[in-house]
N, C-alpha and C positions, 0 to 999 in steps of 0.2 A: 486497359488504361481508363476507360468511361467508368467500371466499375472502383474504383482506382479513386479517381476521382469524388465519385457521388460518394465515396465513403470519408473522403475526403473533408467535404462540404458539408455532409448530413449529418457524422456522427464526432470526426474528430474537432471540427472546428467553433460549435456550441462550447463543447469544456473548453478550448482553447482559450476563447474568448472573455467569459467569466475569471480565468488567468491575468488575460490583458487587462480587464475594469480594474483587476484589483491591483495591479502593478503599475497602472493610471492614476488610480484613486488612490492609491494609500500613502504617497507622497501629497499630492495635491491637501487630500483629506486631513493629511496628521492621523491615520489610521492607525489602531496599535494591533500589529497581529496578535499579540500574548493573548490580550483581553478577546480578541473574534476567535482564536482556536481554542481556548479553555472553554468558551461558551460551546462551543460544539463538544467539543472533549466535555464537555460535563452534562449538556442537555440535550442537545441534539443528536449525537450521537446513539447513545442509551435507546432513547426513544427510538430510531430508524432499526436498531437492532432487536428491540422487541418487539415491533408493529411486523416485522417480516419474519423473526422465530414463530411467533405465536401461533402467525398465520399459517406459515409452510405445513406443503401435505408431501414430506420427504421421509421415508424409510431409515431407522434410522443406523442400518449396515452400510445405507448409501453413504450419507453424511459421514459416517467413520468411516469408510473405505476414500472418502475426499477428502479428509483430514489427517489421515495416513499419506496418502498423496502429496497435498502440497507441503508437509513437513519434511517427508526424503527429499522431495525436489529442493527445498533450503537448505536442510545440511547438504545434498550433492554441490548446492551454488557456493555455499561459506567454503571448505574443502577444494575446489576448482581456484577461486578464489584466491588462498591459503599458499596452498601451491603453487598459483602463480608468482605470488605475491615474493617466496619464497625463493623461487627459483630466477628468482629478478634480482634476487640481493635487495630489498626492500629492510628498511628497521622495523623494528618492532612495530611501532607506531603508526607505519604505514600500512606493513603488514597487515593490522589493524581494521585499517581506513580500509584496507581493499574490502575487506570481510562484510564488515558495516554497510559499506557500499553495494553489494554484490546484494544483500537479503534485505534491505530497503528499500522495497517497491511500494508506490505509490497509490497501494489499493483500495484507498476508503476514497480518497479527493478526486483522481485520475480514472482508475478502475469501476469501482460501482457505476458513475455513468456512463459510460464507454458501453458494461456490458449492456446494461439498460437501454439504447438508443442502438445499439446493434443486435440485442438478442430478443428485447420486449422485459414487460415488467415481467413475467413467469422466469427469467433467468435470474433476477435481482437474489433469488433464496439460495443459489447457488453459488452466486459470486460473494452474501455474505457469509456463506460457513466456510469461502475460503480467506474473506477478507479478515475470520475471527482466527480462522490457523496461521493466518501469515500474522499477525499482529503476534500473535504471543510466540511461534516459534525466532519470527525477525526480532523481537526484543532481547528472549529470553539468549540467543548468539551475539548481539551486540553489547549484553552485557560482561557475556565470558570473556569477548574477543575485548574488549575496553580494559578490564579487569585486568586480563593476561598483559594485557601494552602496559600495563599499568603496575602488573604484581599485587594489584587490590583484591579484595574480599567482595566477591559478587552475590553474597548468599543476602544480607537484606534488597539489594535492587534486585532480586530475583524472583521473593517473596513479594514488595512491591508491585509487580506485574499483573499479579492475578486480585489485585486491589483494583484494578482499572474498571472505570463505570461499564463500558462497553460491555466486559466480562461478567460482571455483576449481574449486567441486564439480562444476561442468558438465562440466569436459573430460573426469576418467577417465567419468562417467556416460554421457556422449557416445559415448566408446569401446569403454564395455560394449555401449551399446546397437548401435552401428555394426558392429561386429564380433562381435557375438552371442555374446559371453563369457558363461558359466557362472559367474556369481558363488558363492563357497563358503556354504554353509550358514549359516556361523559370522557372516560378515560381513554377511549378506543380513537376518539378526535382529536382527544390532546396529542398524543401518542402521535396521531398521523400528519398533524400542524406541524409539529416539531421532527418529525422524521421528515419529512419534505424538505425541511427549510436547514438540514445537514450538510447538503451536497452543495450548494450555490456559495454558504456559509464558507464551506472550507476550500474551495474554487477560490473565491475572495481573499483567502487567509493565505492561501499559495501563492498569490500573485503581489499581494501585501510585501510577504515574505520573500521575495525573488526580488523584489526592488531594494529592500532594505542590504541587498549580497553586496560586499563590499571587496575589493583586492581578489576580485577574481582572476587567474594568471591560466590560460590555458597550457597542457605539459601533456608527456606521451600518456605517464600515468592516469591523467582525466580521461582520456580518448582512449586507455587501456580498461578503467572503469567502468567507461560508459558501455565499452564492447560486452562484456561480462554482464550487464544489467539488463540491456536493450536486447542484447543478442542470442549471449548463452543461454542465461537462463530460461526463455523460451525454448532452446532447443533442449536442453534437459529436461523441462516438463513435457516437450514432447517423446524423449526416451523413456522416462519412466512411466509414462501412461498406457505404456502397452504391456510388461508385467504386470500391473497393478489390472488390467482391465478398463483402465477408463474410457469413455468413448462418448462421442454424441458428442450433448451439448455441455456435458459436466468436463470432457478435457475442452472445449473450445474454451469457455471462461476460465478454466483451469491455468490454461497454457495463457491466455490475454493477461489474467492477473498477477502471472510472473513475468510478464515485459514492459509493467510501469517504469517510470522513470523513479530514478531517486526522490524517497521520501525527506520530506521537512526533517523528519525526527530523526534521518542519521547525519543530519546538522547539529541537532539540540543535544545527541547525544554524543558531539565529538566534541561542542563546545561544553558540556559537562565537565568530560575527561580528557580535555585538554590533548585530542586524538588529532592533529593536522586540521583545525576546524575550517581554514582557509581554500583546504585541497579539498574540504567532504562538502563544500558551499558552494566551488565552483562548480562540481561533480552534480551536486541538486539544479544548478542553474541551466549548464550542458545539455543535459540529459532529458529537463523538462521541455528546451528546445527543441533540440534533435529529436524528441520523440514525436512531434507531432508526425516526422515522415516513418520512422520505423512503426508508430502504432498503427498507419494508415496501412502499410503494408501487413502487418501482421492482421490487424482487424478482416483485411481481403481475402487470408489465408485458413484462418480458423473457420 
């Protein structure tokens, strides 16, 4: 219980709180999230992705055997998901909603500091080559599953995806680190200024965005959601990490970065496609609550 606690206090309550400012401040303030999460989505972001590719001294069988990993464990959670959703008698649309909801974990806002503050900055290189698998394979399913509710054409939002700065940032980082480039001084600070100033950014921008939730209606389906997000989906990354071999500390952040709560973006992306955007808002709102006691526990577990 003491340990419980002090993880409690030490690791999950810092991000918590940076939530709270911004769910404080952004009424008070006339804060506009669009404008604080583009700014990270376009500078911030980038930037924290290639100060930590460039740097990491990871193998790069490791790296693909982690990114083989957390992409089964997503199609396992969409499919789980799917099925439930399914076998509930659910519309299409909902159906949908489950899907979206199930592989929208909150890995870049929620996750990177979590493992940071619980693993040390030497795990940050590993929770981002999962935070870069989960971004495109969670996109790349919410657009099918959208699409399908929808009967649309997912092939240009598909393409789309891998236009994402984040992704972009990969390849020169890739090629610093592959080739053992001497980044200049000058670039190397910029680079770390604005990777720093990612995580507080989008903490802000979450908490911004949690206040602006409107016609929130609690239903079995949120509380069925959340179970599937909070719940499952950690314990499927805990199944699948022992075929795959993962172990250490590459499945602990593994299994942490699948029991984020629901991300912002399978808001943005239900209000798109006009997917229950009112049920996918409550479900981000939920989820972000209740997790501070589910991540406390999971965090004590891993």
């Amino acid at each position: 219980m003491l340990q419980l606690f002090s993880i409690f206090l030490d690791v999950v309550v810092p991000v918590f709180t940076l939530v709270f400012l911004g769910y404080v401040a952004g009424p008070a303030l006339k804060l506009d999230v669009r404008t604080l999460s583009r700014t990270a989505y376009f500078i911030f972001v980038p930037a924290l992705i290639f100060q930590i590719i460039s740097r990491v001294e990871l193998q790069a069988a490791s790296a693909a055997k982690m990114l083989v990993y957390i992409v089964l464990v997503h199609i396992l959670c969409a499919l789980t998901a799917f099925g439930l959703a399914r076998m509930l008698n659910c519309s299409r649309q909902l159906s949908a909603a489950y899907v979206i909801i199930a592989v929208s974990g909150n890995v870049g806002n929620f996750g990177l500091p979590l493992i940071r503050f619980r693993f040390g900055e030497q795990a940050l290189a590993q929770g981002t080559i999962y935070f870069l698998g989960v971004m495109v394979i969670s996109l790349t399913i919410c657009v099918i599953a959208a699409s399908w509710a929808r009967d649309g054409s997912s092939l240009q939002a598909l393409i789309s995806i891998f236009k994402t700065p984040a992704l972009i940032a990969v390849v020169p980082a890739l090629l610093v680190n592959v080739a053992d480039i001497k980044v200049p001084l000058m670039i190397s600070r910029v680079t770390e200024l604005a990777g720093a100033a990612m995580v507080p950014l989008l903490l802000i921008a979450a908490g911004v965005h949690l206040a602006q939730a409107t016609h929130t209606v609690l239903s079995a389906h949120v509380f069925m959601t959340a179970a599937l997000r909070l719940i499952a989906a950690p314990c499927i990354a805990l199944l699948v990490s022992f075929p795959l071999g993962i172990r250490g500390q590459e499945r602990a952040t593994g299994i942490l970065q699948t029991g984020m709560p629901v991300a912002i973006v399978a808001s943005i992306i239900s209000l798109e496609y006009q997917l229950m955007p009112e049920f996918v808002a409550t479900s981000v709102l939920f989820t972000s609550v209740i997790g501070m006691l589910t991540l406390t526990v999971l965090l004590s577990l891993v």
